[in-house]
N, C-alpha and C positions, 0 to 999 in steps of 0.2 A: 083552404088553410089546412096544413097538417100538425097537428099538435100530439107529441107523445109525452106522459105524464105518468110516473114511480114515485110511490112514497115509500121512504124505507123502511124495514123491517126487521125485527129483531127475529132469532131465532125460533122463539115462543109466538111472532104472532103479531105483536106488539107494536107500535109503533114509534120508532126511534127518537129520541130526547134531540134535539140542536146537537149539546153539548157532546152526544155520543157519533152524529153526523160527523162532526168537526174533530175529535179526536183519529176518527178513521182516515181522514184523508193522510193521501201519502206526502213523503217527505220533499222536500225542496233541493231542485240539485244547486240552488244560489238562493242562502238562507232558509230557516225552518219554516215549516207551516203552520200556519193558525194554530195556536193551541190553547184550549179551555186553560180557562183562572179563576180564580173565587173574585168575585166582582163585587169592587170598591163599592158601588152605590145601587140603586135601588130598580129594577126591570118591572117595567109597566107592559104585559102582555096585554092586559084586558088595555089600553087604553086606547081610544080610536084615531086619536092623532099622531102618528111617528115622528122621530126624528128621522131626518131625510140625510144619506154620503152620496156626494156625487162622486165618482172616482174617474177620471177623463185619464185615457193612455193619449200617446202624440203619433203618429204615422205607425198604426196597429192594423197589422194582416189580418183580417178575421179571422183565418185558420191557424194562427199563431199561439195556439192554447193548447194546449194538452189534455183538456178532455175534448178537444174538437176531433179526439182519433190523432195526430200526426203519427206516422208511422216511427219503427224503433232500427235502431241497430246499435251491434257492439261494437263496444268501444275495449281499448287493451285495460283490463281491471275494472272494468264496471258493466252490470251485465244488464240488459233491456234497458238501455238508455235514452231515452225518445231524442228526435231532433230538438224538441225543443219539452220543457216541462215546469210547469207554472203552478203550483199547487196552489197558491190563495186564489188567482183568479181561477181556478176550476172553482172551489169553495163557491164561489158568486153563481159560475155559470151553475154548477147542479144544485145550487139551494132555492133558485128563482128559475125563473122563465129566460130562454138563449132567446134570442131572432136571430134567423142566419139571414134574413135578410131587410135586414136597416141600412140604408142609404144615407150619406152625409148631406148636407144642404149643398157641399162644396167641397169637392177634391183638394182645397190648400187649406191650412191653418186657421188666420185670419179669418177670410170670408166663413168657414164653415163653423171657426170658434162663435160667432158676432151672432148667425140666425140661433146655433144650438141655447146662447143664450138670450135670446127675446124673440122665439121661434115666427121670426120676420123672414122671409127669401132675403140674399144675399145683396139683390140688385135692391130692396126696402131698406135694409140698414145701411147701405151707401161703400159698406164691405166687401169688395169684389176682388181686391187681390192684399196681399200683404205689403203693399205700399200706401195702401189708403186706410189703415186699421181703425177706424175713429167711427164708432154706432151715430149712428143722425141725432142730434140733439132733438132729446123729448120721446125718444124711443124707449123705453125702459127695459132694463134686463132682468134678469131672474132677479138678484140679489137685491135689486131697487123696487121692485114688485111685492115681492115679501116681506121686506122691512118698513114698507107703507100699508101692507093691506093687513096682516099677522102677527100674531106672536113670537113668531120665530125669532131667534136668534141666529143673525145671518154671518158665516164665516168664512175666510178663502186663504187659499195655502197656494202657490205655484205658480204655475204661466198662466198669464192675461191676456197678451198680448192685443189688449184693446180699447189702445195702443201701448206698447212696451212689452216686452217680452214678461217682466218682473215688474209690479208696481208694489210699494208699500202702503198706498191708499186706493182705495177702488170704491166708489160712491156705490153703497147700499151692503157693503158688506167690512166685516172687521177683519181685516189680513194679520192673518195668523205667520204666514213665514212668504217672503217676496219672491224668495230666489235667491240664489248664492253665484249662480253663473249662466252662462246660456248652454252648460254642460252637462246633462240630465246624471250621467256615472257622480257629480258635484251636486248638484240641487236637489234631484230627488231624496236622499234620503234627508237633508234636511227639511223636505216636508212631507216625511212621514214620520219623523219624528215629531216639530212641529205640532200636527195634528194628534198623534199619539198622545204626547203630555199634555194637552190642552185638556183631550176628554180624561184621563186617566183623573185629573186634577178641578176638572169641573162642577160644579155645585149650583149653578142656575139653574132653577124651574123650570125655566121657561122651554119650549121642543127648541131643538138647534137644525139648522140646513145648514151643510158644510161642503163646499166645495175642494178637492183634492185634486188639484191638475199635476199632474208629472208630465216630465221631460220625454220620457225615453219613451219608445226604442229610436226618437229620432235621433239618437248620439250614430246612427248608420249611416247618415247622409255624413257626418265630419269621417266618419271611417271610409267614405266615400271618395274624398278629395284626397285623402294622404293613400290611397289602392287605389288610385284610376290610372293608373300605367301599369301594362304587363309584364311582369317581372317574367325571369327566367325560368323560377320555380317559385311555389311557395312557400312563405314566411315560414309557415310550418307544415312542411313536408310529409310528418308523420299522421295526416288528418286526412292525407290522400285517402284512403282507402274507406273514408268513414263519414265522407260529406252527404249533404243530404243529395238525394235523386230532383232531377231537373223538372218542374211542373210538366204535368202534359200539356198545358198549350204556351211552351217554349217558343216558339215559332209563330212567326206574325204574318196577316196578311198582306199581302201587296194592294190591292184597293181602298185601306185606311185613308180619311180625311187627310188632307195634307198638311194640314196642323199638327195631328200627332204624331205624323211620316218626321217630320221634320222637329218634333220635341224627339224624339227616341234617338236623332242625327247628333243631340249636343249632348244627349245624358254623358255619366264616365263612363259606361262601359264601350259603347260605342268612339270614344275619342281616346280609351286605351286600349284598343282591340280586345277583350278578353278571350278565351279563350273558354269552352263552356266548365272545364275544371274552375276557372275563376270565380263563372260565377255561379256555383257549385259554395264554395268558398267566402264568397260575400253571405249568400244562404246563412251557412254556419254563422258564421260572425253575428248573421242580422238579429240566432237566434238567441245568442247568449246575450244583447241588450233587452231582448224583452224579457228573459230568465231575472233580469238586473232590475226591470221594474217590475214585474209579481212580487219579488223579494221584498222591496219597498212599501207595496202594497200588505204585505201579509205584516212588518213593523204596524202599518197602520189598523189592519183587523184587529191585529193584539193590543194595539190600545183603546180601539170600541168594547173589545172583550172585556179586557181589565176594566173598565170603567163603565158596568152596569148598563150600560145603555143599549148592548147587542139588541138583547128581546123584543124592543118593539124600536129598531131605526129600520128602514127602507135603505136598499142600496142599489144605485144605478151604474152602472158599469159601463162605458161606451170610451170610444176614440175619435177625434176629430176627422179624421181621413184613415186611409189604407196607406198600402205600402206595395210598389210594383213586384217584389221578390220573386224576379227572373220570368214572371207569368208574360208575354209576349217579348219577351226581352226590353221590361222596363224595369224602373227603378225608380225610387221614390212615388211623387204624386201630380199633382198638376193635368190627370187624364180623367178620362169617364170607363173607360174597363173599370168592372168587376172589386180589380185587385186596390185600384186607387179608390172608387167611391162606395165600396161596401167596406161596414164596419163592424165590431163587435159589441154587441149590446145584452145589457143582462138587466134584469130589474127583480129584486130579493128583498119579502119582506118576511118574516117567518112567523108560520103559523097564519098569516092574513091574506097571504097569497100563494098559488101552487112553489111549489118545489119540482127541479129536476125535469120541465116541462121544456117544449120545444118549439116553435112556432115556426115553421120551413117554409110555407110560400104566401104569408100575408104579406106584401113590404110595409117597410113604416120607414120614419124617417128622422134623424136628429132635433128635424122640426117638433117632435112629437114629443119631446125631454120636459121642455117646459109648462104645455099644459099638463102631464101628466104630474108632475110634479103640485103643481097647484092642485090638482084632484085630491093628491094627497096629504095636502095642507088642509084640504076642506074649504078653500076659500076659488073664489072667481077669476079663471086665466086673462089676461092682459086682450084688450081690445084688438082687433084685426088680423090676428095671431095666424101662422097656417097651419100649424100643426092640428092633431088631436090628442084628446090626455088616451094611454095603451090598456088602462087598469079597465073598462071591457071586455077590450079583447085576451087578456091574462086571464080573468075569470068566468071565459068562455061564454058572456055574455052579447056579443058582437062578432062580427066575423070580417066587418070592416067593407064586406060585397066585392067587385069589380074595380080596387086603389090603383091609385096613379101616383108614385112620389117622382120628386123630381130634384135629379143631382144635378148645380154648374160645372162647367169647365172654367177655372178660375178666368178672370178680366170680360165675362159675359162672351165668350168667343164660343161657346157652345155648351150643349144640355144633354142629356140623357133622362129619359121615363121610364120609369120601371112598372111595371102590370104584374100580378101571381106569374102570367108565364112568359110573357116576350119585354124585351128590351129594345128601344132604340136611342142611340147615339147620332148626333146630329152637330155641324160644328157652320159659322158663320160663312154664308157664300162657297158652301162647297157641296157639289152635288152627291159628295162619296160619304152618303148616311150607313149605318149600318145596322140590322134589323136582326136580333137573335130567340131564338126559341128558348127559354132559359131552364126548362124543364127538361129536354134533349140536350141540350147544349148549353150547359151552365159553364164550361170555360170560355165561352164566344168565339168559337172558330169557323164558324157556318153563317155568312151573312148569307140572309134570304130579304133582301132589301127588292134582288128585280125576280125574287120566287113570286108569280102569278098568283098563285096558292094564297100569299102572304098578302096581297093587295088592298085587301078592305084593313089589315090591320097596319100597316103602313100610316094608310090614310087615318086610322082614327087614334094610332098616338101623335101624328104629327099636329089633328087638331086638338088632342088634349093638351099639346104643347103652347100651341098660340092661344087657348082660353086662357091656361096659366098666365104669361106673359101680360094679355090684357088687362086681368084681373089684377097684377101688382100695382102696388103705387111706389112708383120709385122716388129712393131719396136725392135731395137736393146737392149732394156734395157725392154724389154716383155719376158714374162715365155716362155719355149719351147713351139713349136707350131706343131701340126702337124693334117692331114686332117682326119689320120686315121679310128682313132672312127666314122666317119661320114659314113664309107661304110660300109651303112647295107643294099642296094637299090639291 
């Protein structure tokens, strides 16, 4: 595990206030940043139970942040301009603890929403693709867990999708705003507003857990459909010269599973030839939708601000899924590279737990949301659960040892394990796994699946894949299931 950890400092010595953290960050290139306010109500530092924000983005690049380093260039009239630049979500990422590497349950929406909330695998809650959206009756979610076992007052804003993209009822929690459309540029802000006036105006005792799902940046997959032909020239011309530069692992291998040979054949890019300016071009585009929910996000800091409660709330920060942007010449999600099943995960409680810390080669997993969460309630995670609660390994108290998390490939058609340093992908009856050193080779361009070298480790993620598998109990209204495929060891 690598962990690097800065507390801030004042010129004298001193150590920095919140409110003097939070004034210094930089400004928003879509919407202001967080900014101190004299707070309506009343901040319990000393007190040991927080209020809990979950803040869930929708098909988020991990490195789609702006303190993740993205590089800069100029633009005509604006000078060090990053590709992309998020100032509330840095706020989260440098006040709490990053993971660069958290793992989804599930590369798609659905399946990956369904375990993050009742931190069940994918093929247990019966959610395996976004056609079957419906948790197995008797499985309980976060919101249903805490509003039986806690004090908490349980609240939700945004996408559900489980089942319905927007519900205005959701058993175990009080829906604050359902949705306005399946258009996140339309929905989101009305739930951060929503959630904004809620706390600004609240007067309950009682701790609150409040769930915050946004849309965006999945509004790139409908920018998707209306740009999957290749135009002559671009929309806008004048951006030539200032798009972002193409990932270095642009370029795919030829011995990929035929599963994902043949998902990359239907994406748009591939059915309107692009051209690599294009997808240069979609880059851009993908980055000013997530510009469009920080913005969102930081409405919603400013109403935790205003309303007294910053001091002692916990804030979790994660994404359902990844986003392919242009990293093997993919796009969206639905894969096990990297780009679709790594996410961005931050967990800030101030003053209770490190600040500005880093955690680089522990994996963990979405699975791991909801006990932690319970840790933080004080009270006992849900029976059967896979995950574990993170708040050890935050306070350096665990190191977690030799972890194995484990991402699907949506509809049970294949799996990926992640280990601190190798990776292997693996997809249903197909010989072509692919095995990467992830410490060398963290964009996966080096399958050492028939490296000799690599043979014992081969062998012993493929069986920490089939104990996995044994161990689930699958649900009742989940596709057939069987370990088969798995014995290749």
């Amino acid at each position: 595990m690598s962990k690097e950890q800065t507390n801030g400092k004042r010129a004298d010595g001193m150590t920095l206030s919140r409110r003097e953290v939070i004034a210094g960050l930089a400004g928003a290139s879509v919407g202001a940043a967080l900014q101190p306010s004299h707070a309506l109500g009343q901040t319990s530092r000393e007190s040991g139970t927080p209020n809990i924000l979950w803040i869930i983005t929708d098909q988020h690049h991990v490195d789609a942040i702006s303190a993740r380093s993205c590089s800069q260039v100029s633009l005509p009239n604006i000078n060090s301009l990053m590709h992309v630049r998020t100032p509330n979500i840095d706020h989260l990422v440098r006040g709490g603890t990053f993971f660069t590497s958290c793992y989804c349950p599930s590369s798609l929406c659905a399946p990956s929403r369904g375990s993050m909330m009742t931190g069940r695998a994918p093929l247990e809650t019966g959610v395996i693709t976004n056609d079957h959206p419906v948790i197995k009756s008797g499985m309980p979610h976060v919101g249903e867990w805490l509003s039986g076992h806690s004090a908490y007052e349980t609240l939700y804003a945004g996408k559900w999708h489980l089942p319905g993209a927007y519900q205005s009822e959701i058993s175990g929690f009080k829906v604050l705003q359902g949705g306005t459309s399946g258009h996140g540029i339309v929905s989101d802000p009305a739930v951060a507003e929503a959630c904004a006036d809620y706390l600004r105006n609240r007067r309950n005792p009682k701790p609150f857990f409040m769930v915050a799902s946004f849309l965006q940046p999945h509004d790139i997959c409908e920018w998707l459909v209306f740009n999957q032909d290749n135009p002559s020239s671009l929309r806008y011309p004048e951006l030539a010269d200032h798009l972002p530069p193409l990932p270095a692992n642009f370029e795919f291998a030829l011995d990929e599973p035929r599963q994902l040979r043949a998902l990359r054949a239907r994406l748009d890019p591939s059915r309107g030839h692009w051209t690599k300016e294009h997808w240069q071009y979609y880059m851009w585009n993908y980055y000013r939708h997530v510009e469009q929910v920080d913005s969102n996000i930081g409405v919603l800091l400013q109403g935790l601000e205003d309303s007294g409660y910053a001091d002692n709330t916990a804030i979790i920060f994660v994404s359902d899924h990844g986003e392919g942007l242009a990293h093997h010449q993919m796009v969206r999600k639905n894969f096990a590279y990297d780009e679709a099943s790594r996410v961005p995960l931050s967990i800030m409680w101030p003053w209770r737990l490190p600040s500005n810390q880093v955690i680089s080669h522990t994996p963990v997993s979405g699975l791991d949301i909801v006990p932690t969460i319970c840790d933080l309630a004080g009270i006992a995670a849900p029976p059967l659960i896979r995950g574990k609660t993170l708040l050890p390994l935050l306070r350096g108290q665990d190191s977690f040892g030799d972890r194995a998390v484990i991402c699907d490939v949506p509809g049970n058609i294949g799996r990926a394990v992640r280990t601190s340093r190798y990776k292997l992908i693996t997809y249903a009856n197909d010989p072509n796994d692919m095995l990467f050193d992830m410490q060398s080779d963290p964009f996966e361009t080096n399958n050492l699946l028939h490296d000799s070298d690599h043979a014992r480790v081969v062998h012993d993620l493929r069986a920490r894949l089939l104990e996995w598998e044994r161990t689930l109990l699958p649900a009742t209204n989940s596709y057939a299931h069987s370990d088969a495929w798995w014995r290749r060891s």
